[in-house]
Residue, then its C-alpha position, 0 to 999 in steps of 0.5 A: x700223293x695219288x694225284x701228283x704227277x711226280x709221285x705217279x712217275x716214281x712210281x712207275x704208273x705213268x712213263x717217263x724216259x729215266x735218264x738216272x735212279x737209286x732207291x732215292x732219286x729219279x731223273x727224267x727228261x722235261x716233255x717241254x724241254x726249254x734247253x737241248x738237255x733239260x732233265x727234271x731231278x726228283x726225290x721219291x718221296x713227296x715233298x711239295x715246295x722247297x719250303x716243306x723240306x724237314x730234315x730227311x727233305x734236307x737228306x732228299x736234296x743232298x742226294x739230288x745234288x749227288x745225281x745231278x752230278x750223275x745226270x751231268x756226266x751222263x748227259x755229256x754237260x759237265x764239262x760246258x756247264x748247266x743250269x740248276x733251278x729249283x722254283x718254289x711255289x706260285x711267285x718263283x714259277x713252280x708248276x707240279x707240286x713236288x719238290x724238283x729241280x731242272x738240270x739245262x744244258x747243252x747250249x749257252x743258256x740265256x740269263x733269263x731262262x729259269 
């Protein structure tokens, strides 16, 4: 996907500060952090919404949650807690088209902070 930003930062064409990777996973600070940790975990792979998940998607997200254990630790988290949100299409917030999910931590998130 030449336009998605995602892609781009997977693929190395537009920086980003890496905070973990593999051969399926990138992990990168939010430039609009809405916590003191705020890292955006994404497969390499384009998958536009949660809903276009197929079966090696399903792999993607397994692998995910595998860093966002990683990103956890790495980010001094773990141990206080954080937040996991995935928002998928218009209605539940999604705002790059690429599967992702947001890791925040590092203060009492509020109940209404997605």
């Amino acid at each position: 996907m030449e336009e998605c930003v995602f892609c781009k930062i997977a693929a190395g064409t537009i920086p980003c500060r890496k905070v973990y990777e593999d051969d399926r996973i990138l992990a990168f600070e939010d430039i609009q952090p809405m916590a003191p940790v705020h890292i955006i975990i994404i497969p390499r792979r384009h998958i536009a919404t949660l809903m276009d998940a197929d079966a090696e998607g399903m792999a993607d997200l397994q692998a995910m949650m595998g860093a966002t254990r990683e990103v956890a630790r790495l980010k001094k988290v773990d141990q206080k807690g954080f937040r996991v949100v995935i928002n998928c299409k218009e209605e539940g917030g999604q705002v790059v088209f690429h599967l992702h999910m947001h890791l925040l931590g590092g203060r009492k998130l509020r109940d209404d902070l997605a």
